[in-house]
Biopython code that builds the backbone (N, CA, C, O; Angstrom):
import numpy as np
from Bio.PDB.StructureBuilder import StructureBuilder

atoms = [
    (1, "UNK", "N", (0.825, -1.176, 0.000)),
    (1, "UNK", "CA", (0.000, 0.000, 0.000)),
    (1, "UNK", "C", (0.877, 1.250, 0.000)),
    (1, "UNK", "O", (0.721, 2.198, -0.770)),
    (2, "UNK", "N", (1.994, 1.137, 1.121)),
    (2, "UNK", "CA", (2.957, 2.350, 1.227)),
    (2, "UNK", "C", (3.384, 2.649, -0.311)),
    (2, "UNK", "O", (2.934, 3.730, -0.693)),
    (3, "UNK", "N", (4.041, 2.046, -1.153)),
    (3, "UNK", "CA", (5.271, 1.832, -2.081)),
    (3, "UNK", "C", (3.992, 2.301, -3.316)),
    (3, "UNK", "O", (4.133, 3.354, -3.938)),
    (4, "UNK", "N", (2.589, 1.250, -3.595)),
    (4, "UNK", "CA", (1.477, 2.366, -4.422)),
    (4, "UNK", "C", (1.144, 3.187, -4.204)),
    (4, "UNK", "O", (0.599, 3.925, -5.025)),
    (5, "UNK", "N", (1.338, 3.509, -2.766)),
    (5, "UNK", "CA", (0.418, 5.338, -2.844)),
    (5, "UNK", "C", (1.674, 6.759, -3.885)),
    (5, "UNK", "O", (1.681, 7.938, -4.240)),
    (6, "UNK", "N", (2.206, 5.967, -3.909)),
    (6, "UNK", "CA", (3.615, 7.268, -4.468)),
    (6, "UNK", "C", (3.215, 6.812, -5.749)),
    (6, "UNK", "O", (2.430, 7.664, -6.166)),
    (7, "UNK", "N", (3.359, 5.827, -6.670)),
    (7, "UNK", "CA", (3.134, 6.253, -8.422)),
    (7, "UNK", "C", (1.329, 6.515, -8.086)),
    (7, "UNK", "O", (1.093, 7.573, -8.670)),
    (8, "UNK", "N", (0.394, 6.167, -7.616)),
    (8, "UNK", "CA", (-0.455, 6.684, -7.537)),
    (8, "UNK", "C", (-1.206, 8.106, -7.453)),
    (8, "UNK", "O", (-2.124, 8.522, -8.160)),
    (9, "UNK", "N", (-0.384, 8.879, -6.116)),
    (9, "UNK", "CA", (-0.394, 9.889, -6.225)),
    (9, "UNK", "C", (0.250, 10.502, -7.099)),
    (9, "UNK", "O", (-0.479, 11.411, -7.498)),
    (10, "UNK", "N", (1.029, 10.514, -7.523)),
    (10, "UNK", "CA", (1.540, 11.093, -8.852)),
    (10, "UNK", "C", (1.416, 11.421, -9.959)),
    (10, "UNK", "O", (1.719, 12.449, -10.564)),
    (11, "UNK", "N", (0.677, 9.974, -10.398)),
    (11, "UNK", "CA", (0.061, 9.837, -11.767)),
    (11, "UNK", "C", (-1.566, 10.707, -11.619)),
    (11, "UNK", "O", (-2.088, 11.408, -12.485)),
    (12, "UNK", "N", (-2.076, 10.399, -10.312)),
    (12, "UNK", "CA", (-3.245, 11.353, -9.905)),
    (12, "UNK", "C", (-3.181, 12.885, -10.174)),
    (12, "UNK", "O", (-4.029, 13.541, -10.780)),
    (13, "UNK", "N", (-2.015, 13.341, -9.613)),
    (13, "UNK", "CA", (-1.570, 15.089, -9.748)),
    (13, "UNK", "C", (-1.424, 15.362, -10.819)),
    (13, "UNK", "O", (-2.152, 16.270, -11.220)),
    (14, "UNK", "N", (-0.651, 14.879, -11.605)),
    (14, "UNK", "CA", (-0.497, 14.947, -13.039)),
    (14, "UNK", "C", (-1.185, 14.858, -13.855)),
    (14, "UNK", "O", (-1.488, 15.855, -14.511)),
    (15, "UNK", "N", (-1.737, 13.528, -14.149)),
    (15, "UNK", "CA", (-2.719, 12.908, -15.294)),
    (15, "UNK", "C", (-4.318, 13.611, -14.702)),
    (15, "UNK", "O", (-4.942, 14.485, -15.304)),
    (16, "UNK", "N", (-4.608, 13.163, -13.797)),
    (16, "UNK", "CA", (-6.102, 13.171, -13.959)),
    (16, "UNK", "C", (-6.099, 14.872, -13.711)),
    (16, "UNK", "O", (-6.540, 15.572, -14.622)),
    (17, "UNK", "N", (-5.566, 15.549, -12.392)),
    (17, "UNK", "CA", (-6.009, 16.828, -11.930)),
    (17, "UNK", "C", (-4.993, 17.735, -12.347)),
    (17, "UNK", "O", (-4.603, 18.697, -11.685)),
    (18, "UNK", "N", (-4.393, 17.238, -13.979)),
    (18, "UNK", "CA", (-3.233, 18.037, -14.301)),
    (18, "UNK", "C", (-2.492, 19.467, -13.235)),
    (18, "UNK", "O", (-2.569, 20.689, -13.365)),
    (19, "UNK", "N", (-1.765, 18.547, -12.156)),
    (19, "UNK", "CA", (-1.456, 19.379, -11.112)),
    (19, "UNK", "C", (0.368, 20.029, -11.787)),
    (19, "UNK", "O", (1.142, 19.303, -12.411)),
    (20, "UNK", "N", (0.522, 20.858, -11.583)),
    (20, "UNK", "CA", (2.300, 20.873, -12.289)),
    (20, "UNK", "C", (3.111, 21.991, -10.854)),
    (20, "UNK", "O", (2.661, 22.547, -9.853)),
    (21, "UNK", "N", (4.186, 21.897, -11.359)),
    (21, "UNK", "CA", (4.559, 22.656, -10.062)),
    (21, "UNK", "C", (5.164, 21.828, -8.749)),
    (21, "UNK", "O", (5.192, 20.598, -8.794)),
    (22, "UNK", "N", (5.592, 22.465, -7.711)),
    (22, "UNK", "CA", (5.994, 21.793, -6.490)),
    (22, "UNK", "C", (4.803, 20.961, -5.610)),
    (22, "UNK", "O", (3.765, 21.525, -5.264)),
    (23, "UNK", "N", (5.064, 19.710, -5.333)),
    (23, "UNK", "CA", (4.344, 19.069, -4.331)),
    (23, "UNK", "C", (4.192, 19.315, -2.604)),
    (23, "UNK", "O", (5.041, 19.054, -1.752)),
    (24, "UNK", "N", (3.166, 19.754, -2.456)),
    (24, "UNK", "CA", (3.182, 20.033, -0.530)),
    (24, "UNK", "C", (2.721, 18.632, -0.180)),
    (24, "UNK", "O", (1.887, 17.865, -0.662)),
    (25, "UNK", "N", (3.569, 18.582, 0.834)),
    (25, "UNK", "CA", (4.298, 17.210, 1.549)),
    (25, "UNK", "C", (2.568, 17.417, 2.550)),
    (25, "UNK", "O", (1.914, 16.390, 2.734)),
    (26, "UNK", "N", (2.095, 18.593, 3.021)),
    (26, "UNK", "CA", (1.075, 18.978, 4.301)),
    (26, "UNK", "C", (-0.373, 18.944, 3.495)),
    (26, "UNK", "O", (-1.392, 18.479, 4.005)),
    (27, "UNK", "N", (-0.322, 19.436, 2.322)),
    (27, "UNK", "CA", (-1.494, 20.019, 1.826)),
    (27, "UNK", "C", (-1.957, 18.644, 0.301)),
    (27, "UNK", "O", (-3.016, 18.560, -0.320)),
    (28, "UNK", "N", (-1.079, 18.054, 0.200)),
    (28, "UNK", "CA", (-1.042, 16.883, -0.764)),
    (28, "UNK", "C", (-0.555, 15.504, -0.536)),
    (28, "UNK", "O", (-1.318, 14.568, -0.775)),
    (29, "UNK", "N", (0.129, 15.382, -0.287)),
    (29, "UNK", "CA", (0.786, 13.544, 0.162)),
    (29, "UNK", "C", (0.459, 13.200, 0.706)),
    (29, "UNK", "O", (0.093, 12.027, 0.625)),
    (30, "UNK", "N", (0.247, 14.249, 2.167)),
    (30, "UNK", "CA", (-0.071, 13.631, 3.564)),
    (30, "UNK", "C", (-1.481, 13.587, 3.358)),
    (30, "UNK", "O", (-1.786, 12.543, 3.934)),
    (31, "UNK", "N", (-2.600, 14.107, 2.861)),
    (31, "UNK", "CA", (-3.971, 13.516, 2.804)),
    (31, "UNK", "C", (-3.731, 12.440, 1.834)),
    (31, "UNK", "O", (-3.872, 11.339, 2.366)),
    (32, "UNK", "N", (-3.386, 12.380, 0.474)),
    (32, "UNK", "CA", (-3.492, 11.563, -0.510)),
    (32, "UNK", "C", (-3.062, 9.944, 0.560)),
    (32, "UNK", "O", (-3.838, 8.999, 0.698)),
    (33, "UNK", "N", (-1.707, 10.038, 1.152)),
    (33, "UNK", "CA", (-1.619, 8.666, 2.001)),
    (33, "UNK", "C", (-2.440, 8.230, 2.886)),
    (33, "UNK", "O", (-2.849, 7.071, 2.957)),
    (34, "UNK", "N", (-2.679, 8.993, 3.493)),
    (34, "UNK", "CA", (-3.583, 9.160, 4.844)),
    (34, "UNK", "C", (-5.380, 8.478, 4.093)),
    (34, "UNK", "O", (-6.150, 7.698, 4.653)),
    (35, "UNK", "N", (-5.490, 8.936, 3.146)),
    (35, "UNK", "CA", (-6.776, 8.076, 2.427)),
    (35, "UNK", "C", (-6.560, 6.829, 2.124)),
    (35, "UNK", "O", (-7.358, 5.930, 2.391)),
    (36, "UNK", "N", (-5.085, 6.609, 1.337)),
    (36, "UNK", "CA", (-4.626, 5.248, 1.040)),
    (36, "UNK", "C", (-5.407, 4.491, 2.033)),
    (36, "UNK", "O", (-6.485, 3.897, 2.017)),
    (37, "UNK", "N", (-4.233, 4.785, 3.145)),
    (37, "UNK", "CA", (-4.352, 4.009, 4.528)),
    (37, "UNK", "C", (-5.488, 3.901, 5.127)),
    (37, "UNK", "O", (-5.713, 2.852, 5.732)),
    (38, "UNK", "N", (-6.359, 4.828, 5.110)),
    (38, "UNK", "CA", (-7.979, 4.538, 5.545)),
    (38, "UNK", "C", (-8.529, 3.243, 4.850)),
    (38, "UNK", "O", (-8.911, 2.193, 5.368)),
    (39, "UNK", "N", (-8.460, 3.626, 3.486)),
    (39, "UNK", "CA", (-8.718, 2.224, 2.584)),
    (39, "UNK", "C", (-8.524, 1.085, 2.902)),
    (39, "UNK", "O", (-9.332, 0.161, 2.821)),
    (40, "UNK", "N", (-7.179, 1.041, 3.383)),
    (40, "UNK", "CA", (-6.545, -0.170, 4.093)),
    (40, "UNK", "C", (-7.112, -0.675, 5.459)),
    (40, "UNK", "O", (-7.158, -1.844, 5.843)),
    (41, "UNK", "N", (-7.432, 0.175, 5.954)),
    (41, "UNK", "CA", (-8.341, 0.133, 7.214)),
    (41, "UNK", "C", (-9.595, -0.288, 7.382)),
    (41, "UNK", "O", (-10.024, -0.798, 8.417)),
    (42, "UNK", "N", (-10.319, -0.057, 6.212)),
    (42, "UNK", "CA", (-11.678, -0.278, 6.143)),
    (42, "UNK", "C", (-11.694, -1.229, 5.388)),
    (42, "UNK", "O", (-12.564, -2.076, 5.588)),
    (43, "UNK", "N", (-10.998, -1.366, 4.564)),
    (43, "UNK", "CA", (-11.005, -2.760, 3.980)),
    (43, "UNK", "C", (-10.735, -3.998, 4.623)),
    (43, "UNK", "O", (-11.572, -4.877, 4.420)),
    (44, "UNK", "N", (-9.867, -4.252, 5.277)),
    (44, "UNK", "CA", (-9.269, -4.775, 6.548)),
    (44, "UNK", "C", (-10.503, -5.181, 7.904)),
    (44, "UNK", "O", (-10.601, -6.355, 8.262)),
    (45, "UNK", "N", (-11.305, -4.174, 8.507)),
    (45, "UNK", "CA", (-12.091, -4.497, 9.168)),
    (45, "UNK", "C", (-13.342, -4.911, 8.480)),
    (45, "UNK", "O", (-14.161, -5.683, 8.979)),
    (46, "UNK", "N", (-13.438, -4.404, 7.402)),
    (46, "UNK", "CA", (-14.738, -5.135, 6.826)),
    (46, "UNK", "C", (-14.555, -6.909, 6.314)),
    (46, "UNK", "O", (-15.434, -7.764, 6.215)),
    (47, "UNK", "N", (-12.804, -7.033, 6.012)),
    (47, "UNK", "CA", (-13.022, -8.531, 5.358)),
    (47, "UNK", "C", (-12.812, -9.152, 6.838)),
    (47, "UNK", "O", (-12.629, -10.368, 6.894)),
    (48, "UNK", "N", (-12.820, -8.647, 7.654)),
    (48, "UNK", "CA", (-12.501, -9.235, 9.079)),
    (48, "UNK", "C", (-14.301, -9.617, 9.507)),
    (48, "UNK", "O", (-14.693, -10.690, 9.965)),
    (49, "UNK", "N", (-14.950, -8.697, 9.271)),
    (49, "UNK", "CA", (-16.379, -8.877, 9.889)),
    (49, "UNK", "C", (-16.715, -10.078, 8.700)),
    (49, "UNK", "O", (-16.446, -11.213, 9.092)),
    (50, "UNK", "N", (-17.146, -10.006, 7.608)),
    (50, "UNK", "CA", (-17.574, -10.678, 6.343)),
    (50, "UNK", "C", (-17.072, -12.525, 6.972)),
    (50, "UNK", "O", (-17.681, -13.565, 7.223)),
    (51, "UNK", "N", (-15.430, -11.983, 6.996)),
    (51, "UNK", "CA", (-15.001, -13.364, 7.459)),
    (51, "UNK", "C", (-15.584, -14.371, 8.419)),
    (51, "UNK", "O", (-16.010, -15.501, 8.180)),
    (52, "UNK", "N", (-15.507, -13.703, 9.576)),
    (52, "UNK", "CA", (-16.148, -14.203, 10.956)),
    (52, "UNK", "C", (-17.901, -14.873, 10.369)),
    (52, "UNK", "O", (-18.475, -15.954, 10.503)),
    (53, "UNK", "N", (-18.238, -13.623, 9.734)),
    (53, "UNK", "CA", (-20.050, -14.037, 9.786)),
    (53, "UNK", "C", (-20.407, -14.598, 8.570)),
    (53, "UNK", "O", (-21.626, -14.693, 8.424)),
    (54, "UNK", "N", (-19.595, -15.076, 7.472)),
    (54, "UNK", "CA", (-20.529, -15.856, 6.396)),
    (54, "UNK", "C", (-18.933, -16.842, 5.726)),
    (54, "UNK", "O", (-17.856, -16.495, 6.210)),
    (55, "UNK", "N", (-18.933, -17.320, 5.283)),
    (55, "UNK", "CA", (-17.960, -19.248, 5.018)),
    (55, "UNK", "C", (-17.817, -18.766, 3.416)),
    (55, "UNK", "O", (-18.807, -18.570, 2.711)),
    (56, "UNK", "N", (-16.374, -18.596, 2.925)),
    (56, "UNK", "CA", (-16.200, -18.819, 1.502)),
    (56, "UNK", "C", (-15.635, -17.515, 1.216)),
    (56, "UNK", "O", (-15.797, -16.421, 1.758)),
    (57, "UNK", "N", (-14.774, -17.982, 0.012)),
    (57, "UNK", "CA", (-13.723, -16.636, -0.143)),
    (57, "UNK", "C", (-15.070, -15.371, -1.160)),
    (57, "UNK", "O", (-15.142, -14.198, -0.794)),
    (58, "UNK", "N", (-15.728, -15.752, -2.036)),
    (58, "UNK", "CA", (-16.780, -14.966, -2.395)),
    (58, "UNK", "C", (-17.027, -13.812, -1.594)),
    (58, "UNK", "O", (-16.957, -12.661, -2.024)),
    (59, "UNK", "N", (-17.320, -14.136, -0.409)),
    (59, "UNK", "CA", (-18.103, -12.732, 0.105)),
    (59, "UNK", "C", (-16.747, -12.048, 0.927)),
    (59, "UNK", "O", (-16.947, -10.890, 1.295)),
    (60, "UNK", "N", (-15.812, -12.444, 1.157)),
    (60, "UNK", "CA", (-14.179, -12.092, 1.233)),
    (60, "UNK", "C", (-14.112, -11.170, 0.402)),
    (60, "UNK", "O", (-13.749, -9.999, 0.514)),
    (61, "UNK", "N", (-14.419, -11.658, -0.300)),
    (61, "UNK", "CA", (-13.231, -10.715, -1.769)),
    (61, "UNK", "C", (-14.634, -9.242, -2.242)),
    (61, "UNK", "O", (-14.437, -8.052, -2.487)),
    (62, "UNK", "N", (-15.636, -9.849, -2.211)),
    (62, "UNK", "CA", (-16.628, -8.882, -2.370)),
    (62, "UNK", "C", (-16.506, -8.037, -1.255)),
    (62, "UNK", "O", (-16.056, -6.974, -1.683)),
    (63, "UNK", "N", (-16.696, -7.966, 0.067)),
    (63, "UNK", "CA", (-16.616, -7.261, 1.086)),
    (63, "UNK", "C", (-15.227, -5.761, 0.894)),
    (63, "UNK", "O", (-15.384, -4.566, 1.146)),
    (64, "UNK", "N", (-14.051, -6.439, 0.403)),
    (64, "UNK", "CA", (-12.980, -6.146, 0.021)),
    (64, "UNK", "C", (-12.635, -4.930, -1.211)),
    (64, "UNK", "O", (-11.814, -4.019, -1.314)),
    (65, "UNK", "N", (-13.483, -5.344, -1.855)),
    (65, "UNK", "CA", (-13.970, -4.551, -3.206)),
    (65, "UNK", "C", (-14.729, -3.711, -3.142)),
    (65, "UNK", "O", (-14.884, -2.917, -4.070)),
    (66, "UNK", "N", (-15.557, -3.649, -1.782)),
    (66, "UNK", "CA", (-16.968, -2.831, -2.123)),
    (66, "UNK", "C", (-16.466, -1.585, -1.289)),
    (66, "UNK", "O", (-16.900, -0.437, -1.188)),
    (67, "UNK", "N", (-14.957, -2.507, -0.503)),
    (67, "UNK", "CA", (-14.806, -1.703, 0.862)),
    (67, "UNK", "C", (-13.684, -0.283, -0.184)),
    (67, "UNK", "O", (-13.847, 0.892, -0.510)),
    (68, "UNK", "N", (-13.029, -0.923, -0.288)),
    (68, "UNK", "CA", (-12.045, 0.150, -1.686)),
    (68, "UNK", "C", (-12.623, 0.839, -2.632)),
    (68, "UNK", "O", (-12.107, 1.841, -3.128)),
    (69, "UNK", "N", (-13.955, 0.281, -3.033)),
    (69, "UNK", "CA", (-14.427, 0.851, -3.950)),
    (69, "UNK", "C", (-15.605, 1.805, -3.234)),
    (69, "UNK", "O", (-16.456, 1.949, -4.111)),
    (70, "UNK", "N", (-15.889, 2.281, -2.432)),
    (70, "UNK", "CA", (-16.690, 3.078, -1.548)),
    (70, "UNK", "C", (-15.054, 4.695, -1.057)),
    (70, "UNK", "O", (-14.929, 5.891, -1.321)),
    (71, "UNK", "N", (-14.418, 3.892, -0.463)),
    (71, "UNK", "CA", (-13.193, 4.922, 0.093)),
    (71, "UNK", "C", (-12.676, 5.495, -1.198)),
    (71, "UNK", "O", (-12.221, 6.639, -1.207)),
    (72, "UNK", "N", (-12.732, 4.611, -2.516)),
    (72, "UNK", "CA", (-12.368, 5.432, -3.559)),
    (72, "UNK", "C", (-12.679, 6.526, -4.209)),
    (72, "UNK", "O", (-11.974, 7.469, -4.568)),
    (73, "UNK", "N", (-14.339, 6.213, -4.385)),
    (73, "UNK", "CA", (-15.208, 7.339, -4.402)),
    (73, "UNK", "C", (-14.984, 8.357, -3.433)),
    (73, "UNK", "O", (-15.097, 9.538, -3.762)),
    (74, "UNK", "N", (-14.699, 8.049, -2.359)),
    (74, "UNK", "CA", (-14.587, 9.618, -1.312)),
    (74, "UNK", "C", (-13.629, 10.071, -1.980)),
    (74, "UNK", "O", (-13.639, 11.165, -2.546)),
    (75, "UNK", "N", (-12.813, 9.364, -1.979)),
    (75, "UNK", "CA", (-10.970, 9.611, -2.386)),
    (75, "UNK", "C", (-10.944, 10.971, -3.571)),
    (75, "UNK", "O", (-10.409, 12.079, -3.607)),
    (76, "UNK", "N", (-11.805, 10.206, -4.435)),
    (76, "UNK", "CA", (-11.901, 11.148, -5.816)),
    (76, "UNK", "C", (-12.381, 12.684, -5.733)),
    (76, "UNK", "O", (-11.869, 13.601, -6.375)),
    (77, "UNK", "N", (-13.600, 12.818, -4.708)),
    (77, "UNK", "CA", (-14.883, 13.901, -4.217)),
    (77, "UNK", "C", (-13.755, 14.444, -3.582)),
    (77, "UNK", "O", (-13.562, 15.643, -3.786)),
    (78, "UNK", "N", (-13.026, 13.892, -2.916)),
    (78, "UNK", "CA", (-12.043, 14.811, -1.616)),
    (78, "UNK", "C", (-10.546, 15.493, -2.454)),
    (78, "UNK", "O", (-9.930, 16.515, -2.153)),
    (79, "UNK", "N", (-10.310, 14.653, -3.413)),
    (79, "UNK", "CA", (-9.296, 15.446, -4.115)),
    (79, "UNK", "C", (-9.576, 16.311, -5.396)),
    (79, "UNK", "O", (-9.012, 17.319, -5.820)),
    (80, "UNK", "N", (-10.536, 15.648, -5.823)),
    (80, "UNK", "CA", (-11.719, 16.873, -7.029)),
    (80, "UNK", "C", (-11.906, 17.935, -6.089)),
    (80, "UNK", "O", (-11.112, 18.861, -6.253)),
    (81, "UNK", "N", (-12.881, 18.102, -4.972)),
    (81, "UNK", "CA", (-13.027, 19.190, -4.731)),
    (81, "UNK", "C", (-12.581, 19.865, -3.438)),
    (81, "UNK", "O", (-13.188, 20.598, -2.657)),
    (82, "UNK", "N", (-11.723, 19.542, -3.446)),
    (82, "UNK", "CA", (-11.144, 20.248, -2.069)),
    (82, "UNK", "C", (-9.389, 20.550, -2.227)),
    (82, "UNK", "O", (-8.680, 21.461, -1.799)),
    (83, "UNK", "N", (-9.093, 19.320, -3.053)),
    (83, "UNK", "CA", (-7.321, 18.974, -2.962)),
    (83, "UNK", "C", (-7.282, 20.083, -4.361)),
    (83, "UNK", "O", (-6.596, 21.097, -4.227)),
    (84, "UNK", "N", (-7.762, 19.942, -5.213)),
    (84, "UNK", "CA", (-7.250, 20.223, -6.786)),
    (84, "UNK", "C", (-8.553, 20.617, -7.421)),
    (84, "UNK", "O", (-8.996, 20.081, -8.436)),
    (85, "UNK", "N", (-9.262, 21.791, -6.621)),
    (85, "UNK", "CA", (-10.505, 22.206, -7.289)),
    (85, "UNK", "C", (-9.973, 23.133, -8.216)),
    (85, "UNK", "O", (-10.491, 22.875, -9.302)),
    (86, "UNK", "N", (-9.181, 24.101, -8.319)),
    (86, "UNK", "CA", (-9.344, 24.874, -8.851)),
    (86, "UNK", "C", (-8.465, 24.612, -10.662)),
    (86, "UNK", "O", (-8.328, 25.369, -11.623)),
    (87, "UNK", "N", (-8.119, 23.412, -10.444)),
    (87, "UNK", "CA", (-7.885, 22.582, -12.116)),
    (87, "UNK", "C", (-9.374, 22.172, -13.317)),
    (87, "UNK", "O", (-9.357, 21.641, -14.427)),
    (88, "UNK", "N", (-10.526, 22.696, -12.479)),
    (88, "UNK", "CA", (-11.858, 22.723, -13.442)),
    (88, "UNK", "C", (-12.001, 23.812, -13.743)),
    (88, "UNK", "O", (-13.078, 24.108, -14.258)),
    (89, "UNK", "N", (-10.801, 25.035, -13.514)),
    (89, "UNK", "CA", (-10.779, 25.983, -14.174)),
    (89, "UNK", "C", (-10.068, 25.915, -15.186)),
    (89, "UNK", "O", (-10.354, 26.555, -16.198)),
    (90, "UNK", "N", (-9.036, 25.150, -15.110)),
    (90, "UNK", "CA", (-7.815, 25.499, -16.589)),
    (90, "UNK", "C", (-8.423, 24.742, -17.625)),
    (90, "UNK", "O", (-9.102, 23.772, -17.291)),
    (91, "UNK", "N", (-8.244, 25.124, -19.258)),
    (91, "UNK", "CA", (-8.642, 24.908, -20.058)),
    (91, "UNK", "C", (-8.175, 23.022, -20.065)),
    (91, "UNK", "O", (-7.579, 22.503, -19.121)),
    (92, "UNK", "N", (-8.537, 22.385, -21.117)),
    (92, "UNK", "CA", (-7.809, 21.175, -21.580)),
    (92, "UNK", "C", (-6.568, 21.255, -22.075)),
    (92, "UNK", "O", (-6.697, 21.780, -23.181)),
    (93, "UNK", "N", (-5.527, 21.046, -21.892)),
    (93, "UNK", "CA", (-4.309, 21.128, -22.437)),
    (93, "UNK", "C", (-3.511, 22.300, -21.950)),
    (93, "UNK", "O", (-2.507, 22.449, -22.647)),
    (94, "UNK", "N", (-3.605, 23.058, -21.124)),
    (94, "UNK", "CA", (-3.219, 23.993, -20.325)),
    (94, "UNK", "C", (-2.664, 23.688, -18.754)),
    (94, "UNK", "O", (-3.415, 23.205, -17.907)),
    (95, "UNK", "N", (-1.245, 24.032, -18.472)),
    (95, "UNK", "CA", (-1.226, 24.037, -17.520)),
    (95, "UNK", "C", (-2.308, 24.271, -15.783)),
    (95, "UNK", "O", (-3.052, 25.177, -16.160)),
    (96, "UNK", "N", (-2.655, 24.032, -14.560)),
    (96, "UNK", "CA", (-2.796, 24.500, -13.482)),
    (96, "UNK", "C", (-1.973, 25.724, -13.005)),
    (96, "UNK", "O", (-2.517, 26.467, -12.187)),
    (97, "UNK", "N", (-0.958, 25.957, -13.350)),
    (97, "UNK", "CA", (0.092, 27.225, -12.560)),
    (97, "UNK", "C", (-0.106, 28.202, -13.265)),
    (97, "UNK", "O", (-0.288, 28.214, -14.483)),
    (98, "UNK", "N", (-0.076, 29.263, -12.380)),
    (98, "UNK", "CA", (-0.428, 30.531, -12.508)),
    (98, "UNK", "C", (0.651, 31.016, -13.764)),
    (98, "UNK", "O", (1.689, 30.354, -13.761)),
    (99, "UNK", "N", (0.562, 32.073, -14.839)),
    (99, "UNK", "CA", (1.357, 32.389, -15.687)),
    (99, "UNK", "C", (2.232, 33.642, -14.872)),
    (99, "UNK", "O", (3.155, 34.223, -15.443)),
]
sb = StructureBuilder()
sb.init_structure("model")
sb.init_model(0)
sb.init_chain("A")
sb.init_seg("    ")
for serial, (resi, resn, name, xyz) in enumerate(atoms, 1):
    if name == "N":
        sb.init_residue(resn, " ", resi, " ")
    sb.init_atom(name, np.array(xyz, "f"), 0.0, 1.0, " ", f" {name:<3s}", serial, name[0])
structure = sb.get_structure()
């Protein structure tokens, strides 16, 4: 999880929220990981509950998926509009940094 959150975040700043410029370690990494790791967390206690209360890797792996794929969606809402809102201003093909 540690070792993906770095090409992840990266390819995130860049590619999707064409971010350019210096990275804040306070205002960018440290939430972007800090979500990772929630993921990991919730994913983790949910295949832990799933496990205990129903027999078979099926609802394992579903529990697992639904659990990442729920924190992901925040993930996206929280860095769309809060981390890198103001990149739904720059045109397509245009830098984020100020000229």
């Amino acid at each position: 999880m540690t070792i993906s959150a770095v090409p992840a975040y990266l390819l995130s700043r860049h590619w999707v929220w064409r971010q350019r410029g210096r990275n804040s370690f306070t205002t960018e990494v440290l939430p972007f990981w800090s979500m990772a790791l929630l993921g990991l967390i919730i994913s983790t206690v949910a295949v832990a509950i799933v496990d205990d209360r129903y027999d078979g890797a099926l609802p394992v792996q579903l529990a697992s998926v639904a659990s990442f794929g729920v924190v992901w969606v925040l993930k996206f809402f929280v860095l769309d509009r809060l981390m890198w809102r103001h990149a739904h201003d720059v045109p397509l093909g245009a830098t984020a940094e100020p000229a």
